[in-house]
N, C-alpha and C positions, 0 to 999 in steps of 0.2 A: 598479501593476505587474500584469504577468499570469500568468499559472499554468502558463509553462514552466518546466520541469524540466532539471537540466542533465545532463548522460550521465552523472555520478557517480549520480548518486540514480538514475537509470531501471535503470542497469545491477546496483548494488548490489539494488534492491526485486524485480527479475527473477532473484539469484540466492539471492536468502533466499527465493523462494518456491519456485524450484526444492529447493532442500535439502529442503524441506517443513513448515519453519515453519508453526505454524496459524495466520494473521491473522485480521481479523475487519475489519466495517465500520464497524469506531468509532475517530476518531483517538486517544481516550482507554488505552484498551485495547491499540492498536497501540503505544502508544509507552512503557505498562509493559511489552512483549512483548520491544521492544528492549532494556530497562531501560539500564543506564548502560556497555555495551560499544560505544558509537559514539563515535568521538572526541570530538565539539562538539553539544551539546544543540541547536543550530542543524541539522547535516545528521540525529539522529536524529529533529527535528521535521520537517525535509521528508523523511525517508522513510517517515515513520507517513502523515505529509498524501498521500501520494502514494501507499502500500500503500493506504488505506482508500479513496481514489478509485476505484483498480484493482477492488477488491474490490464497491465499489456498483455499478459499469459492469458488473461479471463478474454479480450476481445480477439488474439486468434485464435483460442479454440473455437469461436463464436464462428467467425471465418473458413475456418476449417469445415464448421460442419453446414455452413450456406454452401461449400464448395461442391460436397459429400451429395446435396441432398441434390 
């Protein structure tokens, strides 16, 4: 299968990061950050897998443009 997301997880991992939750790039870590207030260990594991994607994409483009500049 592939690595679409369904609008629960996109929209739910855009507003815990809004609020200001500190994530991190590791699905490990993201998904004690959750700990156990998600309903189903199922949607808190796709919204860790899915924060720490956000978050790897978010530090190369950072990289990217220390490169750039």
């Amino acid at each position: 299968m592939g690595k679409i997301k369904s609008k629960l997880i996109k929209r739910t991992a855009k507003s815990l990061i809004e609020k200001g939750v500190e994530f991190v790039d590791s699905f490990e870590k993201n998904k004690r950050i959750l700990g156990k207030n998600m309903p189903s260990t199922k949607v808190r594991n796709q919204l860790a897998g899915y924060i720490s994607r956000l978050k790897t994409q978010e530090k190369q483009t950072q990289q990217k443009k220390l490169l750039i500049k």
